[in-house]
Structure formats: C-alpha cells, structure tokens
C-alpha angles and dihedrals in degrees: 000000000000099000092047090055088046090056098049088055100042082044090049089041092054097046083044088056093048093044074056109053095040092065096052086046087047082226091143112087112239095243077054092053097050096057094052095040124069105237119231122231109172105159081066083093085075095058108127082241087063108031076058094054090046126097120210127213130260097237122191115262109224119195113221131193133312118281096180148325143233136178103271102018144033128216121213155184105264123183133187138158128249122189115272088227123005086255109032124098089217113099137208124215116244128196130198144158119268120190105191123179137250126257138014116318144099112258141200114242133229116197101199130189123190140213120274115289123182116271088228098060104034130131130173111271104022110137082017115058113064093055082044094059103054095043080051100056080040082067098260120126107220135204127191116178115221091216126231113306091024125094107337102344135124123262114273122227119293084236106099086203101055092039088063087045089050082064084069100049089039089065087036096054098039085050083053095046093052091088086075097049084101093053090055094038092053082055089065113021096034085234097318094120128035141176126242089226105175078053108086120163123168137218125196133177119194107320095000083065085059086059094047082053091052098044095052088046092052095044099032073202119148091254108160104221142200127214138199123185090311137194102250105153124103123285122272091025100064092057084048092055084066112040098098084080097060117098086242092040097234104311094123098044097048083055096052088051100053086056090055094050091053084068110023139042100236090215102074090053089050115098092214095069083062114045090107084080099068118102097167125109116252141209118193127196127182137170108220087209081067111131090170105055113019113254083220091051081061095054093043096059095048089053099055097042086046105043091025107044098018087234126180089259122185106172118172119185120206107217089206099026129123135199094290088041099253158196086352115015111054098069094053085035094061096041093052092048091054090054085045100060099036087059089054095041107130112252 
C-alpha cells in the first residue's frame, strides 16, 4: 500500500515538472492555456448584479473654497472620496461643485451629473451650473461631481472601459456619502443651513441622464429624477452611436471593444436590462431638434417605463429644441423640473 502511495506522488511530482517546464518553454498553445487556467475578468465588480449586491462607504464631504457668488446663493469646491474598485478598501478623491443657499434654512438636496465635456476644457460645474443656479436661488442645495480625471480628481483607470464603468460607483458612492453633508455644513454655518439628507432627488443631462438611469437601476431607491435629453440605449450600443465623431473614427474604440467581448457579456453591464428595478418618478424632457441624443430614443423610453413598469412618467418634447433645449425649451425645462420636484418633496 506504501509503495503504491509512493508511486502516485513521485507520478504527481514528475507531470507537475513537465507542466512546468512547458510554461517557461511556452510550449502550451494559448487555446490550451485557457482551458487549464481560470480567466480573469475584474472589471466584472462593476455588473449591474453586483454593483447591485455592493455597498458603498459613507466618505466624509469637505467643503472647499468659493467659485462664485450671487445674491441668494454661493457656489463652492467640494471634495469626497469614492472606492478605487467596488470592492477595494483604496479610495480615490473626488472633487465637485456645491451651490448652497443663502441664509438660514434646511434644504432639499439635487445631486446633478452632467453630459460628457473635454477634459481639456473642463471646469467644475460646465453642463451643470446654469441649471444649478437657478435650483440654488429656488432654495436646493445642488452637487454635481466632476468625475475622476476631471477638476481636482484623481486620475481614473487606464481601462476605457472601467473608466466608463467608475462613472457608476462615483454617483453610488456620493449618494452614500450624503448622509455627511450636515457634518461639513455645521463646519461652516454653525448649524444655519442644513440638508435635507434622507431627500435625494437627480438630474442628468445626456449622458449624464444615462448615469441617472444607472444609478436608479442599481439602487432601485425613490429618487425623484430629472432628465435632459439623456443616453437610454443599450450599452454598447450607446458609445458606438457616437464614434463617428472620434479622429480615428472609432477604430480604437471598436477594437477596444472586441477585446472586451472575448471576456464579458456586454448586457449585464448595460442600464437598460435593468430598468425593471426603478421605482423613482420621472420627468423627460427631449428637443426634437436633438442630433446628439434621438428625439425618438426619449419617447421610447417613456413609453416603456410608462406602459412596462407602470412608472410616475412626466415626458415633454421641444418642437425647436436642440440637445442643450434650446432656444425654446431651457427656460420652461427648468421651470418644470423645479414643479416637479417640489410635488415629490417628502412630507
């Protein structure tokens, strides 16, 4: 029985050696390789399933210095922190833009994200502000984070894909960190002005809006939300849409892509999968002038939101209107959204 043992070790020890050996001598072809060796797949943390499953930190809010000033309201630095992975207990800094009102009161609070903007010419608060100003002087005290690689921020991962996918855990974990907004506003008002903490409500533009999306599928939380001209297809469809704008046109970016496809099943990373998870009230609102996002994308999804998951829809269409609602649609737009939100304010 012994000896038997002794052979099966010996034999185990020498196919072991050679395994071995044949790696360092890349002597195993690769379509060999990947049916003896698990595959990573890291970036599938950031699956909607998961992303669902994970809970994000409650991160400290620091308020930073003064942008600008008006009348009835001030707009300043903020800064918080979002994990560097899902998982991971690193963290990234993340800065933003805070308009906070004047004088003493407790305030609801919009968190807004806005559309993409070039790095290059970025500055806190674009696709943001001007809504934000005028929420702001209404009594709301509005955030909108710049994302990583953006204002202050850190840098985001060299991966295009999960920096797309970062956009996702930077809402989650400023939604999270809300919760500290009164800690950093005692700091500064001595307990003048509050937040309304337990009253979240979004605002998206383009695809900011998919964010917005994202965010409510992932949460499944009452957030009242706002939405301008947003990015609701399926992903990836919805970063093919706009390659054509690209210097290589896309190329890059379909290659990138097809790499991507060889480890993951695009549809669990894709919002619209899981749009049966959203419980908030919406109100839409769409140019039909739009060349950027597809006036019909905008009625489609109100429909289905509407008619599929029997969702609180408000959706508004702007005959002359283009991506950024005008020349006839932002003022009405803004005041809408503000009606909007003060009918769904919490009692």
């Amino acid at each position: 029985m012994k000896t038997v043992l002794l052979y099966i070790i010996i034999s185990l020890a020498l196919i072991e050696a050679g395994y071995i050996y044949l790696l360092k001598t890349n002597s195993i072809p690769d379509e060999s390789l990947q049916a003896i060796l698990p595959i990573e797949k890291p970036l599938e943390e950031y699956s909607f399933a998961n992303l669902r499953k994970t809970s994000f930190p409650s991160t400290d809010i620091i308020l930073g210095e003064e942008v600008s000033e008006t009348a009835s309201s001030t707009a300043r630095l903020f800064y918080f922190s979002t994990p560097t992975t899902p998982q991971s207990t690193g963290t990234k800094k993340v800065s933003g833009l805070i308009n906070i009102p004047k004088g003493p009161g407790t305030y609801p609070v919009i968190v807004m994200f806005r559309g993409y903007v070039p790095a290059e010419i970025y500055k806190p608060g674009m696709g943001t502000q001007p809504s934000a100003s005028v929420f702001s002087q209404q009594r709301f005290i509005t955030l909108a984070p710049d994302f990583l690689g953006y204002g202050e921020s850190d840098k985001p991962s060299t991966n295009s894909f999960e920096d797309r996918f970062e956009t996702y855990t930077t809402a989650l974990s400023l939604l999270a960190s809300i919760t500290n907004l009164n800690s950093a506003l005692e700091k500064e008002f001595a307990g003048q002005v509050k937040a309304e903490s337990n009253h979240i409500n979004l605002w998206g533009h383009s695809n900011g809006g998919h964010i917005a999306l994202a965010t409510l599928a992932i949460t499944g939380q009452n957030y009242p939300t706002v939405l301008w001209a947003p990015v609701s297809k399926s992903f990836p469809y919805s970063i093919l849409y706009y390659t054509d704008e690209y210097d290589d046109q896309g190329k890059t970016t379909r290659k990138a892509l097809s790499d991507f496809e060889k480890l993951y099943d695009t549809q669990v990373f894709s919002p619209p999968r899981y749009y049966r998870f959203i419980t908030a009230p919406i109100a839409l609102f769409q140019g039909r002038n739009d060349q950027e996002v597809l006036p019909w994308w905008s009625a489609e999804l109100a429909k289905k939101l509407r008619e599929d998951y029997e969702l609180d829809i408000e959706y508004t269409e702007y005959p002359n209107a283009d991506h950024n609602l005008q020349p006839d649609g932002w003022n009405d737009a803004v005041s809408r959204s503000m009606s909007f939100y003060r009918t769904h304010i919490l009692p």
